[in-house]
C-alpha positions in Angstrom: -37.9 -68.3 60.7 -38.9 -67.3 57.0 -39.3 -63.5 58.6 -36.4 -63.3 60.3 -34.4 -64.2 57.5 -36.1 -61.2 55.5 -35.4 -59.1 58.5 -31.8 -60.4 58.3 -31.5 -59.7 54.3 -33.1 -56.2 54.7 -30.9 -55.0 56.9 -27.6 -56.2 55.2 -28.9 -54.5 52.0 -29.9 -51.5 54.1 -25.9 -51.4 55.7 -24.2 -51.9 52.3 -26.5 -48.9 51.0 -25.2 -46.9 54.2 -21.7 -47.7 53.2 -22.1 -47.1 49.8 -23.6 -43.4 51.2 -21.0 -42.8 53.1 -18.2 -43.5 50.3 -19.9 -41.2 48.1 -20.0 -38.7 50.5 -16.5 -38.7 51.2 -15.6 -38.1 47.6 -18.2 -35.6 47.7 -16.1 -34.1 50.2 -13.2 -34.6 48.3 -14.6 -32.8 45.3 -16.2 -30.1 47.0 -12.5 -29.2 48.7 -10.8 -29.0 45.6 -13.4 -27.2 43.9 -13.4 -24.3 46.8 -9.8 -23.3 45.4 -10.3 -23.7 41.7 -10.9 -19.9 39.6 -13.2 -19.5 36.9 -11.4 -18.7 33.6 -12.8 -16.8 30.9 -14.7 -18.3 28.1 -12.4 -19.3 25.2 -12.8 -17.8 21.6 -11.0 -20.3 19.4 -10.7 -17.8 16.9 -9.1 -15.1 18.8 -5.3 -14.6 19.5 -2.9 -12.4 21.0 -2.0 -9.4 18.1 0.9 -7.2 18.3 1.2 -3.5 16.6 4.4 -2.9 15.0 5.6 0.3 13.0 7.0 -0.2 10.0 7.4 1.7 6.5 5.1 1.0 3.7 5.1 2.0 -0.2 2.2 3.6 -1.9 1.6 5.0 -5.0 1.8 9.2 -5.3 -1.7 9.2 -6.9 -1.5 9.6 -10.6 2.5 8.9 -10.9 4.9 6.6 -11.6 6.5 6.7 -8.2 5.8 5.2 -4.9 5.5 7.0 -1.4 6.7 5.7 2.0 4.4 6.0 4.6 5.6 4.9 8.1 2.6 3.7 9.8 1.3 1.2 12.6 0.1 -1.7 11.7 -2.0 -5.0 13.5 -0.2 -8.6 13.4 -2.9 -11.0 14.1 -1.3 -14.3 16.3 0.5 -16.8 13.9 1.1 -14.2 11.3 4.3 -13.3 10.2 5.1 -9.6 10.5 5.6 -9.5 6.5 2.3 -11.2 5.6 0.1 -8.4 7.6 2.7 -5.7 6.0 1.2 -6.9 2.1 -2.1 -7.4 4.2 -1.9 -4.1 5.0 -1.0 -2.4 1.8 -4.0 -4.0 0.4 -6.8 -2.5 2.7 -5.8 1.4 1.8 -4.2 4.0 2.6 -3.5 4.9 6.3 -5.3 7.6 8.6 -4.6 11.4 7.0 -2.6 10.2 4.4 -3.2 12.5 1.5 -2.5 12.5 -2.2 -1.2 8.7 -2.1 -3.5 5.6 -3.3 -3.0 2.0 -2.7 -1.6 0.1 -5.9 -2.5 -3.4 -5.6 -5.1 -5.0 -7.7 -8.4 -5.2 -5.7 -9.6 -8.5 -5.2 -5.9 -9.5 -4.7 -5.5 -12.0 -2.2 -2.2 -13.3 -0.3 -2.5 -16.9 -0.7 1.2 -17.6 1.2 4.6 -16.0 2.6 7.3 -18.2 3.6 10.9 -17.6 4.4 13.2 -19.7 2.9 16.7 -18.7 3.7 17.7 -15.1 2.5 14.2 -15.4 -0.1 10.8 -14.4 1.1 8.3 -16.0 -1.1 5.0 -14.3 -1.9 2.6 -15.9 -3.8 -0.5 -13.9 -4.7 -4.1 -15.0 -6.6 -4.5 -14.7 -10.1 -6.7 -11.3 -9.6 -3.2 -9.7 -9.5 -3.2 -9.4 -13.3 -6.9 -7.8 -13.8 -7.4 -6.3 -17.0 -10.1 -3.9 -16.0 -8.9 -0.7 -17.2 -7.9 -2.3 -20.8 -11.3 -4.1 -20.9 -13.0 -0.8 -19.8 -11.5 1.3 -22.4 -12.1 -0.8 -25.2 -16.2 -1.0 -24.1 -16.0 2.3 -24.0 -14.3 3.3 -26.9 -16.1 0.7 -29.1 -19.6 2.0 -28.2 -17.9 6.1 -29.3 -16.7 4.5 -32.3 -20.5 2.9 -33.1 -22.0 6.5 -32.8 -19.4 8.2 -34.1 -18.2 10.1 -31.6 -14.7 8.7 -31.8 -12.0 7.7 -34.8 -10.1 4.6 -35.3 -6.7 6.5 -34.3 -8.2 8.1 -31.1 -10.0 4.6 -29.9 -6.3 2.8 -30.7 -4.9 5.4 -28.6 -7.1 4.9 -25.9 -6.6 1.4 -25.2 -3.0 1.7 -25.8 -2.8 4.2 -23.1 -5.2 1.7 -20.6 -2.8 -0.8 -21.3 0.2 1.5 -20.3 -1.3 2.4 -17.4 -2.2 -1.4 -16.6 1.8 -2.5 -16.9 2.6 0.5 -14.9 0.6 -0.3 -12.3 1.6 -3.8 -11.9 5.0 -3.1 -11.8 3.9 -0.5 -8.6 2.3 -3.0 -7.1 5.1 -5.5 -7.5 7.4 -3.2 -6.2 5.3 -1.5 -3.3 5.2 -5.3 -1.8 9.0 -5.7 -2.4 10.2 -2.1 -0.9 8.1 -2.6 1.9 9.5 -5.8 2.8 12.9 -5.0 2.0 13.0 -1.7 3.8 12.0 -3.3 7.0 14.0 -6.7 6.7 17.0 -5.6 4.2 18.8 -9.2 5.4 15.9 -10.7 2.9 15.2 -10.5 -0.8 11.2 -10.8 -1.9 10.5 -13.8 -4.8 6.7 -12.9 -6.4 4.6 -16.0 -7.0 1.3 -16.3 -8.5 -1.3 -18.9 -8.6 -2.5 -19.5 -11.6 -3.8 -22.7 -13.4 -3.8 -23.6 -9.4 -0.7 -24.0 -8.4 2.1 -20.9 -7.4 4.4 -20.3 -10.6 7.1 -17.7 -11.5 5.6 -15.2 -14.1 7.4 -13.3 -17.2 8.7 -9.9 -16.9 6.7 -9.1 -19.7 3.6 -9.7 -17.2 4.5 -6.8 -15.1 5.3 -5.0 -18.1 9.2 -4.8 -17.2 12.2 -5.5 -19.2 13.4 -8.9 -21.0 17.0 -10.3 -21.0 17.0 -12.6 -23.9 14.4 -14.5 -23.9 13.7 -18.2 -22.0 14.1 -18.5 -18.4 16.2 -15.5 -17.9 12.7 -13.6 -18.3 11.2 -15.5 -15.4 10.7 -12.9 -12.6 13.7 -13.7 -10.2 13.9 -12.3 -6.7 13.6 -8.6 -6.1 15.2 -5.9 -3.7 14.8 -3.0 -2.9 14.7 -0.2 -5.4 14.7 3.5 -4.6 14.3 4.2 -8.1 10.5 4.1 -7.9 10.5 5.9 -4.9 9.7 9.9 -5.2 12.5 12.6 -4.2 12.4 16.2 -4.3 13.4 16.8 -7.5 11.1 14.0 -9.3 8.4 16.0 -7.3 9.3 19.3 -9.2 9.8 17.6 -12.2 6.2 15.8 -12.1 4.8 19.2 -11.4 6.6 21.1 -14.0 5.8 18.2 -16.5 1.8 18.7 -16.0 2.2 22.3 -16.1 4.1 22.6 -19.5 1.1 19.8 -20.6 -1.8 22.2 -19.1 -3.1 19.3 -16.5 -3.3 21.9 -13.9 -5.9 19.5 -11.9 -2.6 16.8 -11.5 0.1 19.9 -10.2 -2.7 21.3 -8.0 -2.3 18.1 -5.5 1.8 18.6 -5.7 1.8 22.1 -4.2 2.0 22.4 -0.7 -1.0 23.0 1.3 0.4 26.0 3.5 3.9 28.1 2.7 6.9 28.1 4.8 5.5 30.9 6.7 1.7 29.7 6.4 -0.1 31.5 4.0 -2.2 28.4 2.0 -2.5 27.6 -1.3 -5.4 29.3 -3.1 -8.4 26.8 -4.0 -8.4 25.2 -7.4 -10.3 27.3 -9.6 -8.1 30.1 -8.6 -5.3 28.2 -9.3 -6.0 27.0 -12.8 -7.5 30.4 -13.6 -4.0 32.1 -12.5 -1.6 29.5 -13.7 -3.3 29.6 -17.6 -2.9 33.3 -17.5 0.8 32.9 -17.0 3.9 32.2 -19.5 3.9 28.7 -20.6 6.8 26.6 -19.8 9.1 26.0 -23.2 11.4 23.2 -21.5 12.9 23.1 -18.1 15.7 21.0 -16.4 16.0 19.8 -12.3 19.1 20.0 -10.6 20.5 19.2 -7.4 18.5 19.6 -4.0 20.0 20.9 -0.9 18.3 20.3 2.1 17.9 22.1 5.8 19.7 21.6 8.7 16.5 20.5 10.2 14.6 18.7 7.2 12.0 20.8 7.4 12.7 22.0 3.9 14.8 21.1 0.8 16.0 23.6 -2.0 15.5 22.4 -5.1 17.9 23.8 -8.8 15.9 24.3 -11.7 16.7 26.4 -14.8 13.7 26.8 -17.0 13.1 28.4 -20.3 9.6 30.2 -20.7 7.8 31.2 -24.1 8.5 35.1 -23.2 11.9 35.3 -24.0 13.5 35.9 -21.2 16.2 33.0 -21.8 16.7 30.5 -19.3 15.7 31.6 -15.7 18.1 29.9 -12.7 15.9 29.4 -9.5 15.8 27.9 -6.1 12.7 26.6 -5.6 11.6 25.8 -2.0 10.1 23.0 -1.0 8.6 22.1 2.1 8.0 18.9 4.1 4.3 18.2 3.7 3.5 14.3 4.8 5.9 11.7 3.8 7.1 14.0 0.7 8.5 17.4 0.1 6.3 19.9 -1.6 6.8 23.3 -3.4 5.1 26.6 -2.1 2.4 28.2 -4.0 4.2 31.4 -3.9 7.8 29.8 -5.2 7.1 28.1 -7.5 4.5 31.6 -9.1 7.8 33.4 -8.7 9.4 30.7 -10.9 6.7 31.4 -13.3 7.0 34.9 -13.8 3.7 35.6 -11.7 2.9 38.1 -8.9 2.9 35.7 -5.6 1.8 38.8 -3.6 
């Protein structure tokens, strides 16, 4: 009797493990089914997103002036960015592509720390590396260690470092404007407010700080929002008179970049030592005035008035200079602006 009980328990155990079997293979089944119709998705990088390219205009600096370029480019908005953020992300990794005689203005080691929209005001706040003093710092090493071994006055160090620190205003207030004329030109419904951190948290700065000018003093010399203002921005006739300007001053090497490369009818530009040879050998420039600029039907090229005075007494000279469209700016011809001069352009 004691062995067919344990016959009787051995097989109940061995039907509920059947069952139990059986259920699981069912749900096996199950699984298996719904697994026939599922696709395989790619693998996930959480760091990835969809990016967009978008044209818009950007503002450089024309190397070596006080004026800014626009440059209409493409540029990469990463997913979650705003569109104005990778604009002053842009500005700040260079020039684009082909893009000759401009330079980025920012600061390096600048870094975007925000941009919000907040109404009609686009806020901007930027790290403290904004306000480097490099080029003043650089200057006074530099001119301290001439001064030590006598290579340099008192008057001509002081004039050094006041010139760096010229340049270091000017070049803030490029920057500062570069960021707001790009943003404006592309969203004109907005104006741009310039924040910086410093001390850790995002704070107005002084107008002084960019080197611009003071209204009395207190808050009204906090920076306020900014628009767009085309008078950074190069024309024609700023182009001429930057050219003429370096010329009269003998800094042939800063007109050289401001002549176009190839005439209206394509004859280049010589190289530089024949330029600076030619252009010392010529009449020197006693004053000079721009005028108006007219420009052709099809934009190709823009007349430019200047009456200039040379130191051959010929009185004042009345000319048309021609320049062409070269880039994103217009550009005199070698062999217009020599006639100007006086020279042979044969």
């Amino acid at each position: 009797m004691k062995h067919g009980k344990n016959t009787l328990r051995l097989t109940a155990l061995l039907t509920a493990a059947l069952m139990l079997l059986l259920t699981l293979c069912g749900c096996s089944r199950g699984m298996i089914k719904e697994d026939s119709v599922h696709e395989d998705l790619p693998d996930i990088d959480p760091e990835a997103g969809i990016a967009k390219d978008m044209r818009a205009k950007l503002y450089y600096r024309l190397t070596d002036e006080a004026y800014l370029v626009g440059v209409t480019a493409t540029i990469t908005v990463y997913a979650g960015e705003r569109e104005e953020r990778a604009m002053i992300r842009t500005l700040m990794e260079g020039t684009p592509p082909l893009s000759g005689n401009i330079s980025a203005v920012i600061p390096a080691g600048t870094e975007i720390v925000d941009v919000s929209l907040e109404g009609a005001i686009l806020y901007v706040t930027l790290s403290a590396e904004f306000f480097n003093t490099n080029i003043v710092d650089e200057a006074v090493a530099d001119g301290s260690r001439l001064m030590e071994n006598g290579l340099l006055s008192r008057a001509e160090y002081e004039a050094r470092v006041e010139n760096a620190r010229e340049e270091m205003y000017l070049a803030r207030r490029l920057a500062a404007q570069s960021i707001v004329n790009t943003i404006t030109a592309n969203r004109p419904d907005v104006s741009v407010q310039l924040l910086f951190e410093l001390n850790g948290s995002a704070a107005r700065v002084r107008r002084t700080e960019l080197g611009l000018e003071t209204f009395g003093g207190g808050s009204h010399d906090l920076l306020e929002p900014m628009e767009f203002d085309d008078s950074y921005v190069i024309t024609a006739p700023g182009v001429v008179t930057c050219l003429l300007e370096h010329i009269q001053n003998g800094e042939y090497d800063k007109a050289y970049p401001l002549i176009a490369e190839l005439e209206q009818g394509g004859a280049q530009k010589p190289d530089y030592a024949s330029f600076e040879t030619y252009m010392a050998s010529l009449a020197k420039i006693k004053s000079f005035s721009v005028r108006e600029q007219t420009q052709s039907k099809d934009s190709s090229s823009i007349l430019v008035a200047v009456e200039i005075t040379l130191d051959n007494s010929q009185g004042v000279r009345r000319y048309q200079l021609t320049l062409k469209s070269e880039g994103s700016i217009y550009k005199p011809g070698y062999k217009s602006l020599i006639n100007m001069l006086g020279g042979d352009s044969v």
